[in-house]
N, C-alpha and C positions, 0 to 999 in steps of 0.2 A: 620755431626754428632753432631757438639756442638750444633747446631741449636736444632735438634731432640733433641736431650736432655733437652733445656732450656726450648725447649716447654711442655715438656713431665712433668717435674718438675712445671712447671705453672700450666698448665691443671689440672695434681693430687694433687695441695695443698701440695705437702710431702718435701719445704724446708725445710733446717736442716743445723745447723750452718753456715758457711760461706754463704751461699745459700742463707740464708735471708736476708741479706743487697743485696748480688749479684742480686736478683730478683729484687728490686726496680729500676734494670736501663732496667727493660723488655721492655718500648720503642722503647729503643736503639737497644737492640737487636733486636726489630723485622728492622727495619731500615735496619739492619746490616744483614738480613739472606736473603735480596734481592738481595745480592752482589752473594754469591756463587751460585744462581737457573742464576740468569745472565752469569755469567763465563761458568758452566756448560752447561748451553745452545748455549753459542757461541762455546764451544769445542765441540759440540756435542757427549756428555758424558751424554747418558740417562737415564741410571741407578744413577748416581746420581742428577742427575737434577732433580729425581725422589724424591727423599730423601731431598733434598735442597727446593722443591714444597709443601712439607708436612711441613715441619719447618717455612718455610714463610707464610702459607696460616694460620696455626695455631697462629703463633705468631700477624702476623696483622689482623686477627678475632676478638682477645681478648685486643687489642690497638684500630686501630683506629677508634669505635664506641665511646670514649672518644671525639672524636674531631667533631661528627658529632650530638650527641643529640637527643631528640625527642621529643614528644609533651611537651607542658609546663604543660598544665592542671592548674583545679582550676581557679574559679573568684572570691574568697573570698579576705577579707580584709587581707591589704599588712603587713608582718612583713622583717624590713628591717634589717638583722644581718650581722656582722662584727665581725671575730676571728683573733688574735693577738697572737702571741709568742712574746715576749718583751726581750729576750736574757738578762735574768738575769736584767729586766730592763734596760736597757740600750735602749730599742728601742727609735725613734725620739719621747717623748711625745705631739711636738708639732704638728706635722705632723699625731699622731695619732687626735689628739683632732679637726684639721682639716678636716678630712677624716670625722670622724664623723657628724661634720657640715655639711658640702658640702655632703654628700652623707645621710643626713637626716637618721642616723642610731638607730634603734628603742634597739637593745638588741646590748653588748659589750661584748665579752667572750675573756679574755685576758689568758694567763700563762706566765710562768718564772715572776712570779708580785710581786714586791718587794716593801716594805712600802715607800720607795723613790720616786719609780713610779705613786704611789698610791698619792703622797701630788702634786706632779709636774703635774697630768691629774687635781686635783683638781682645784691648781694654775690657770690654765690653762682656766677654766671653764665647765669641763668635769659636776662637780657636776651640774649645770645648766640645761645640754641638756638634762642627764641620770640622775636624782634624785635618782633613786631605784637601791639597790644595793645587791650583798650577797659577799663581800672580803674576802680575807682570804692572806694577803701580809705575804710571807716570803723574810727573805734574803736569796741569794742563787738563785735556781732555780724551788724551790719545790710548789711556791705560785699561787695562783687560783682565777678569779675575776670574775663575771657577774653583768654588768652595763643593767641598762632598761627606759627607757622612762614611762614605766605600773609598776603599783606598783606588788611586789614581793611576793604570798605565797610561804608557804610551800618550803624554802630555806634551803639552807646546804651545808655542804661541805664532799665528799668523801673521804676517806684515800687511796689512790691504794697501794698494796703492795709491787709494783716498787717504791715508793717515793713520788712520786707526787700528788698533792690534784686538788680536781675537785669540783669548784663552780657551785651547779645549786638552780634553781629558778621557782615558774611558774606566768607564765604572763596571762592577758586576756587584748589584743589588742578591741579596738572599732567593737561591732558585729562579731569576732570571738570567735571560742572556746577554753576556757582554754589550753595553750601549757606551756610543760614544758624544759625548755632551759637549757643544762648542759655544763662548759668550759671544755673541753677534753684532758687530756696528760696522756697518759699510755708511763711506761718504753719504752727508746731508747734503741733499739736492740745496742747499740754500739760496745761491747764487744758477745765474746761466752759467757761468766757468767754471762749476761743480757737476755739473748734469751727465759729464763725460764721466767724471773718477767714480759717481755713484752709479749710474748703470752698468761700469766695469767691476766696481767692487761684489754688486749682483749677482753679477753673472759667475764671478769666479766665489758663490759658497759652496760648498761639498753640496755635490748633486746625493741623491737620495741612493741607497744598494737596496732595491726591493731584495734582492736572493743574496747578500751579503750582511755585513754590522748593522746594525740597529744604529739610526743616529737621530740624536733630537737637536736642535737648533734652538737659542734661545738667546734673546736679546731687542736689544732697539736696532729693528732694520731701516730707519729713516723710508718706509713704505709701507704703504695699505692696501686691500689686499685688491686697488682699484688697478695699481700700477703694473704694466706688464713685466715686468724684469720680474718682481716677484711672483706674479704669477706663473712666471717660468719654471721658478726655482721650484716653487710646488709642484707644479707639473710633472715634477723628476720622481715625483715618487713620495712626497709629503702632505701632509693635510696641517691647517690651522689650527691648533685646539681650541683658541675663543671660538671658532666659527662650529666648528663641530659640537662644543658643547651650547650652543645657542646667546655666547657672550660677546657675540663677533663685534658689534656697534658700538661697545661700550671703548668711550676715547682714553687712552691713554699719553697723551703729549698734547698742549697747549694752553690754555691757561692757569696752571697750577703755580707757575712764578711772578703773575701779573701781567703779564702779556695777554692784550685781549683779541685771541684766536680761538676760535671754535673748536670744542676737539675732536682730535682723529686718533685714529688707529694706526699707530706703525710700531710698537711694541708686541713681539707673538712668541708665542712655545709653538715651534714648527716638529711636526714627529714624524715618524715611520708609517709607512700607512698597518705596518704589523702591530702600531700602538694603539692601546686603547686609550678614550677620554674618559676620565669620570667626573671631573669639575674643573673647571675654569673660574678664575677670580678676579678683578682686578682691584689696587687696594690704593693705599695712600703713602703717600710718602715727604713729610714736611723737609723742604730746602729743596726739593726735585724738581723741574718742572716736568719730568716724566712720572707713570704713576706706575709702580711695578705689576708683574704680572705672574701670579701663581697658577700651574696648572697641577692637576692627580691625574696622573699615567699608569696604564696599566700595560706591563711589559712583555713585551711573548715570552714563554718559559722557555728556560735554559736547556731545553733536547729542542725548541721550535726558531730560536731567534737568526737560523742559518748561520 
């Protein structure tokens, strides 16, 4: 029965309080709802094995298509993006400025970006790779960065009503069409007196323009792709790229600073559904407890991106 329930809560989108963190370890649980359709079945106890059938079939329905992917699509020009939680800056600066390098990363969408951060990726030779910028460094955790290779119109920064500021920017990579890049943190459901600013912060990200701009989404969305808010926002017109390239399950936030939580997924490069995937990465990042996430996008060409 707890099965049937978690699945039941999934399916309908209707977490509510506890429920909303609880939901982000839905992996697990479906993992976990194989155990009692087994037991049942060796007791031969059919009527629940019946009810333990329906919880497992439901729960790894809605999991493990994350791990399996599907076409990449697109043969347009490559944009190559990396997002970053930088834990109040503290992230490894060196090691991001690296990743950078080595993995020829065309857009940088960082949070938690603090002016420290901000002079040490400089130091570093950040300014170099990525010239084009829209920053917005706070101390603290409330601060928002987009780094580019492409110079940058039409730049800004968002105020979310949960706290946190969203830098975006738009780019025009060689022979594709204009895309607009935004760094992502809506409120952490942390507490119940947060669960209100984080499903608002949700709801209010740039819904998707099938027949308009191209836009990618990228960042720590404090959500997995269990939660309905997010699922909404997809909905609008976006696809996951871990999920599409088959790297859906791989966790990106919880015990990388000592904290011992299980990890989950709420870090994503969210795209157009006109974008193509071609890889998905997730990597390391010492001082983080988030682990950054590289996608390879392939853009619609510059006569198709509307």
């Amino acid at each position: 029965m707890p099965g049937v329930l978690w699945a039941a809560v999934r399916l309908l989108g209707v977490e509510r309080g506890p429920l909303v963190q609880l939901l982000a370890f839905t992996p697990y649980a479906a993992a976990w709802s194989l155990g009692p359709l087994v037991l049942a079945l060796a007791l031969r106890r059919w009527w629940p094995a019946g009810v333990a059938a329906v919880a497992a079939v439901a729960l790894v329905a809605v999991v493990v298509p994350r791990a399996i992917g599907g076409p990449a699509g697109g043969d347009g020009p490559t944009l190559r993006v990396l997002t970053a939680n930088l834990l109040a800056g503290a992230g490894d600066a060196e090691t991001l400025v690296r990743i950078v390098r080595e993995r020829e990363v065309d857009v940088l969408a960082v949070q938690e970006f603090t002016p420290a951060a901000a002079a040490r990726l400089d130091a570093l030779g950040l300014a170099a790779l990525l010239p084009h910028r829209r920053l917005n460094p706070i101390a603290g955790t409330e601060g928002s960065g987009l780094y580019s290779r492409y110079p940058l119109t039409a730049t800004g920064v968002r105020q979310n009503p949960g706290g946190f500021t969203q830098a975006y920017g738009t780019l025009t990579a060689p022979g594709a069409a204009p895309t607009t890049v935004e760094s992502v943190h809506p409120a952490a459901p942390y507490s119940l007196g947060q669960l209100r600013a984080w499903e608002r912060d949700l709801d209010a990200q740039p819904r998707a323009t099938p027949s308009g701009p191209v836009r990618v989404l990228a960042g720590d969305f404090n959500a997995t792709l269990d939660h309905a808010p997010l699922r909404r926002l997809i909905d609008s017109g976006y696809r996951d790229a871990a999920d599409a390239a088959g790297a859906g399950l791989t966790g990106t936030w919880g015990p990388y600073d000592g904290d011992r939580i299980p990890p989950v997924t709420i870090d994503h490069v969210l795209v157009d559904r006109r974008v193509g995937v071609r890889d998905v990465s997730v990597l390391r990042l010492p001082g983080s407890d988030h682990r950054p996430v590289y996608a390879e996008l392939a853009l619609p060409r510059a006569d198709l991106g509307g």
